[in-house]
Structures are given as C-alpha cells and as structure tokens.
C-alpha positions in Angstrom: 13.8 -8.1 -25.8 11.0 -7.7 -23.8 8.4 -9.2 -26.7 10.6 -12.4 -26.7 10.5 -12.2 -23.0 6.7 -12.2 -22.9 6.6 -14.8 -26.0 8.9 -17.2 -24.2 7.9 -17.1 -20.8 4.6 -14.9 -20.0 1.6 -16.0 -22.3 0.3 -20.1 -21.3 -1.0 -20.8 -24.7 -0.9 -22.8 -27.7 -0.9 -26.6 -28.3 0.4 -27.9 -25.1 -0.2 -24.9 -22.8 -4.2 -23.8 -23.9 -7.2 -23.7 -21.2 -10.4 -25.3 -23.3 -12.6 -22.6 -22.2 -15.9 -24.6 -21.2 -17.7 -21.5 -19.6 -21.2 -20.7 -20.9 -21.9 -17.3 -21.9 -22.9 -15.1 -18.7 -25.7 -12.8 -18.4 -23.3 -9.4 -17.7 -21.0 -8.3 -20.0 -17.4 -8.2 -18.7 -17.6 -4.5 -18.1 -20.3 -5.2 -15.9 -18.9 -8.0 -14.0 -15.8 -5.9 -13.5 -18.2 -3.0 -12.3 -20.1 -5.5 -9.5 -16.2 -6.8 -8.5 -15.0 -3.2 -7.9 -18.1 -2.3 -6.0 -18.2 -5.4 -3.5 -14.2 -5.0 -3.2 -14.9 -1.4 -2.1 -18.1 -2.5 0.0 -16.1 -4.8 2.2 -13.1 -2.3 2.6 -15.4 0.4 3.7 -17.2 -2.5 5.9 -14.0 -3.2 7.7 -13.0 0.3 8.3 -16.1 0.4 10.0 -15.3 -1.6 12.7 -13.1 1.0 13.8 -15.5 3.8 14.6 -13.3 5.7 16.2 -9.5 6.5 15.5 -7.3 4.7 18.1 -3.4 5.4 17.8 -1.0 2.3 17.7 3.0 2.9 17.9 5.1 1.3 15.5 8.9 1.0 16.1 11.4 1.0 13.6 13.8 -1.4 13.2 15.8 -0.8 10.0 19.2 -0.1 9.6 19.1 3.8 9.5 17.0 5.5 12.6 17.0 2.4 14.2 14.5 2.7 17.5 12.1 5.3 16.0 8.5 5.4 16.9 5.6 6.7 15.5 2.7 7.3 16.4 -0.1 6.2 13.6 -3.4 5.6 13.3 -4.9 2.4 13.8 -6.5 0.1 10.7 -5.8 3.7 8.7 -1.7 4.2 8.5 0.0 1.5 6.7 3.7 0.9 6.5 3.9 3.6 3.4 3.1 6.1 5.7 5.2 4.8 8.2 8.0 5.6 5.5 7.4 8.9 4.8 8.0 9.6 8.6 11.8 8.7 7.8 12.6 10.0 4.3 12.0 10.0 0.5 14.2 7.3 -0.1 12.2 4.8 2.4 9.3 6.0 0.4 10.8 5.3 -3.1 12.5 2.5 -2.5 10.9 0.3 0.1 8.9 -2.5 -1.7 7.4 -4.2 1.3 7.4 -4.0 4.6 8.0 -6.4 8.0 5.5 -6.1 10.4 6.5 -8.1 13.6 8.5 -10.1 11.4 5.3 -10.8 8.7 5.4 -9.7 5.0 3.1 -7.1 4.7 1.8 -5.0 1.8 2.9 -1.5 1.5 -0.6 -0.2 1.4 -2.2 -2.7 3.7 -3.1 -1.1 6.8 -1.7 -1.6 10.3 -3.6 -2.8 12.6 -2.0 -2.6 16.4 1.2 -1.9 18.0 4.5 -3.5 16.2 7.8 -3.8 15.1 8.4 -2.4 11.1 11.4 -2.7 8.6 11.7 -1.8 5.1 12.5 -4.7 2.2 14.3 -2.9 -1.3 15.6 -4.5 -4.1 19.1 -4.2 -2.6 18.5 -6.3 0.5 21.1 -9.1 0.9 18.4 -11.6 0.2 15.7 -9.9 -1.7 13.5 -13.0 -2.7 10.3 -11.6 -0.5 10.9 -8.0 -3.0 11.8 -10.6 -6.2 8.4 -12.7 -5.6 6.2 -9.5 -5.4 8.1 -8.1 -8.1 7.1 -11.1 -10.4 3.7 -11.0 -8.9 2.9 -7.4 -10.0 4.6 -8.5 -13.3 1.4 -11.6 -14.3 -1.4 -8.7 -12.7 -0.2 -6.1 -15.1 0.1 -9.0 -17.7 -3.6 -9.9 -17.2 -4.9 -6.5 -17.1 -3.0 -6.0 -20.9 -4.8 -9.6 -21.8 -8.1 -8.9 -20.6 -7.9 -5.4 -22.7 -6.6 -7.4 -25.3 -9.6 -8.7 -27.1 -12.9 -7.5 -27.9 -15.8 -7.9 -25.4 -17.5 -10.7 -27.6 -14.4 -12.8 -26.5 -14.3 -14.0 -23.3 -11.2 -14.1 -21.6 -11.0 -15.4 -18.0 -8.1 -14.4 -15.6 -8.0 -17.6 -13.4 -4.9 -16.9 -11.5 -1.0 -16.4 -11.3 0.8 -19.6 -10.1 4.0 -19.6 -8.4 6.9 -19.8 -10.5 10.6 -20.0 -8.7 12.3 -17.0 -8.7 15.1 -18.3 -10.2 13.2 -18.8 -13.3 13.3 -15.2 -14.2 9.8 -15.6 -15.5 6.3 -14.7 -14.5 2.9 -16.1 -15.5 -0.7 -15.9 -15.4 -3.5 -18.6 -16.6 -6.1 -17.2 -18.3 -8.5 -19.3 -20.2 -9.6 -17.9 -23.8 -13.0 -17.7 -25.5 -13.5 -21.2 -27.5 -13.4 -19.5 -30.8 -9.8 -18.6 -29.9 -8.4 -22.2 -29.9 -6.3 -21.7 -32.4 -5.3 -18.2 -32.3 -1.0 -18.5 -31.5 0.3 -15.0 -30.9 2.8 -13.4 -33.5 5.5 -11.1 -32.9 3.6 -8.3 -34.1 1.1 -9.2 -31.2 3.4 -9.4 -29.0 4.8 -5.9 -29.6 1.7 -4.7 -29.5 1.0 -6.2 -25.9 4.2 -4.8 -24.8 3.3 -1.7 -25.7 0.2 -1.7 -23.6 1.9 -3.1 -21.0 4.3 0.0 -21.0 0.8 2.7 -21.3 -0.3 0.9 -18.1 3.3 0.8 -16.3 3.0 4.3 -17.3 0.1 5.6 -15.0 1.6 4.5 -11.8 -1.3 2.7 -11.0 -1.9 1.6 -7.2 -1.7 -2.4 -6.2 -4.9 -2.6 -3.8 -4.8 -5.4 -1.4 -7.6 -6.8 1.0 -8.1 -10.1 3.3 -11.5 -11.3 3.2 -13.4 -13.9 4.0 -14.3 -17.2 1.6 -17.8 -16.2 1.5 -17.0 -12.7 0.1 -14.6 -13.8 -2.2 -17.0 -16.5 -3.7 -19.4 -13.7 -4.1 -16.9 -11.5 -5.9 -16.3 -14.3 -8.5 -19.9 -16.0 -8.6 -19.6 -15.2 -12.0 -16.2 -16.9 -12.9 -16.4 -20.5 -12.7 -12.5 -21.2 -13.0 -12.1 -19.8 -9.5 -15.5 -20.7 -8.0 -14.0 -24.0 -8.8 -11.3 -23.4 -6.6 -11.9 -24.7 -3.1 -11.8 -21.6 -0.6 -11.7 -21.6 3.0 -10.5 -19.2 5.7 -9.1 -15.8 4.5 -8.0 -14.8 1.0 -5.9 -12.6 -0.1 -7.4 -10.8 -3.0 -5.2 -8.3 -5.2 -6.1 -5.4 -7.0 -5.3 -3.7 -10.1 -6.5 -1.3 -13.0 -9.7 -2.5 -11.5 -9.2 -6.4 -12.3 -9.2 -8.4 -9.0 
C-alpha cells in the first residue's frame, strides 16, 4: 500500500535514521520565513526577466519523433518548452515530462533562453531514467511539503534536502531534521495513513513545480534562516525547486 510504501522507504527517522535537531529557536515563525522565501524567489525571477527589456524572438526546432523539423517561433527568456508543446498537440502537452534542449535536461517550465534544438521525454521513452529521476524528485518535494504541514508550528521541522537515491530502488527520500522534543516520536500506521492522505489533497490541486538558477549569494540569503543548508558549501549556480510554496 502506499502507507507501507511511505513507512518503508520515504520517512528518515527513528533510532538509526534521526537528525538531532541542534537549531536554536529563530526569531520568525515558520510562516514567516516561508513568506520572506517566497518573496526573494519571486524578487530574483522578476529580476532576471528584467534583463530582457524588450521581447526578442528565438526559433526552436523540433526534433521528436512525430513533426520532426518544426519550428517555432517563441519568445525569448518568456516561452519554455511547455509552450513549445502546445504548438504540436495535447498529447505533447499531457504527456511530456521534460524536455531536451540542445541535448540538456531542461525543466518543462523553465524558460528558453536562445535559439535551439527541443524534444519531448514521457514515461514511455525506451530509456526513461531522466523522466524516472524527476519523477522520484517530485515524489520527496511533495513528501516534505505534507511533513512540514504535518506538525504544529511550535515544532520545528527543517527540510534539509532530497538526496539521490538510484532509481532502481523504487524509493524516494527527503532529510528533514525534527524539533528536539520529537526524538522519540516513531510514526504509526495510523500516521502514516493520515500523511498519505494529505499527500493525496496536495496531488490533488495540481500544483505547479517552480524552478529557478540563481546565484550562491541569493540562495544563502533565501536560507539565512536554515542552518542545515547554510551549512552546505555553495558556490556557482543552484538549482532551487519550488513547491506549495516550500523551496
């Protein structure tokens, strides 16, 4: 069942697995540090359409399968490949998971940002390990969303990050390190269910997976007040991820 799933494989806790949270109680609550994450995230978005004042048209050629040669004509740092998609047909749009751009893996919502070569990646790919790995991916963000709704605010529970686990597992994860006065807290089945459940609300609203490449500094500010991943040495662009406003 999908509780077992999540018991077995999804939560890092108990005796051998548990983060000693040694974090010292911040100043904002966590509604507010989410609120200052969102805002910076949408800051440096709108700070780096802005250096495109002016709408300059790219031409991206497709080279999938079905339409091969087709060229549109998009906007530049404004279409991504999800637009490019619904130039061909509904099913590009339903079923394409991520895109190739000049031969990189690129997010479907991530905009384009010159001329190139596109293709479409689905679950039905001969080898679909790019579509598995952002499958599991968005599997641990939806996971730590349901975890950090999980508790009441007085807890603190801080998402640290999803490590890569081998496809083949069949498993997805994501470190979070629990409030102190959690230490001994092991999940039941009934918790389990009930996490499942939320996770099912959330699939539920079709939520958007926002991604944007910044630079160290701005990522260090967006998590000033998290020390697990201030801890993390961070140089040259991130990646950050975003969803149901948790980055």
């Amino acid at each position: 069942s999908m509780a077992a799933c999540w018991g077995a494989r999804c939560l890092r806790g108990g005796r051998e697995g548990r983060f000693n949270s040694a974090l010292s109680a911040s100043r904002l609550t966590s509604d507010e540090v989410i609120r200052m994450r969102n805002e910076l995230f949408t800051k440096e978005k709108e700070r780096q359409l802005s250096l495109y004042p002016r709408i300059e048209k790219i031409e991206v050629k497709y080279t999938g399968k079905s339409h091969p040669g087709s060229v549109f004509v998009m906007n530049k740092a404004l279409s991504t490949p999800y637009n490019c998609a619904m130039h061909l047909s509904e099913w590009h749009c339903k079923k394409s998971v991520l895109a190739l751009v000049d031969g990189e893996v690129w997010d479907m919502y991530r905009p384009l940002i010159k001329s190139c070569e596109i293709q479409f990646l689905t679950f039905k790919d001969e080898d679909p390990e790019e579509v598995n790995k952002a499958y599991w991916r968005s599997c641990a963000m939806i996971m730590a969303s349901v975890l950090k709704r999980a508790f009441k605010d007085e807890y603190s529970v801080n998402l640290v990050k999803a490590p890569e686990v081998p496809v083949i597992s069949g498993a997805f994860c994501y470190d979070v390190i629990l409030d102190n006065r959690l230490n001994d807290w092991k999940p039941t089945k009934d918790n389990f269910r009930s996490l499942t459940r939320d996770a099912s609300k959330l699939i539920d609203k079709d939520l958007p997976f926002e991604t944007l490449h910044v630079e160290a500094k701005v990522a260090r500010e967006m998590f000033q007040h998290n020390k697990s991943k201030r801890l993390v040495s961070l140089s040259g662009e991130i990646h950050l991820s975003k969803y149901d406003n948790k980055l």
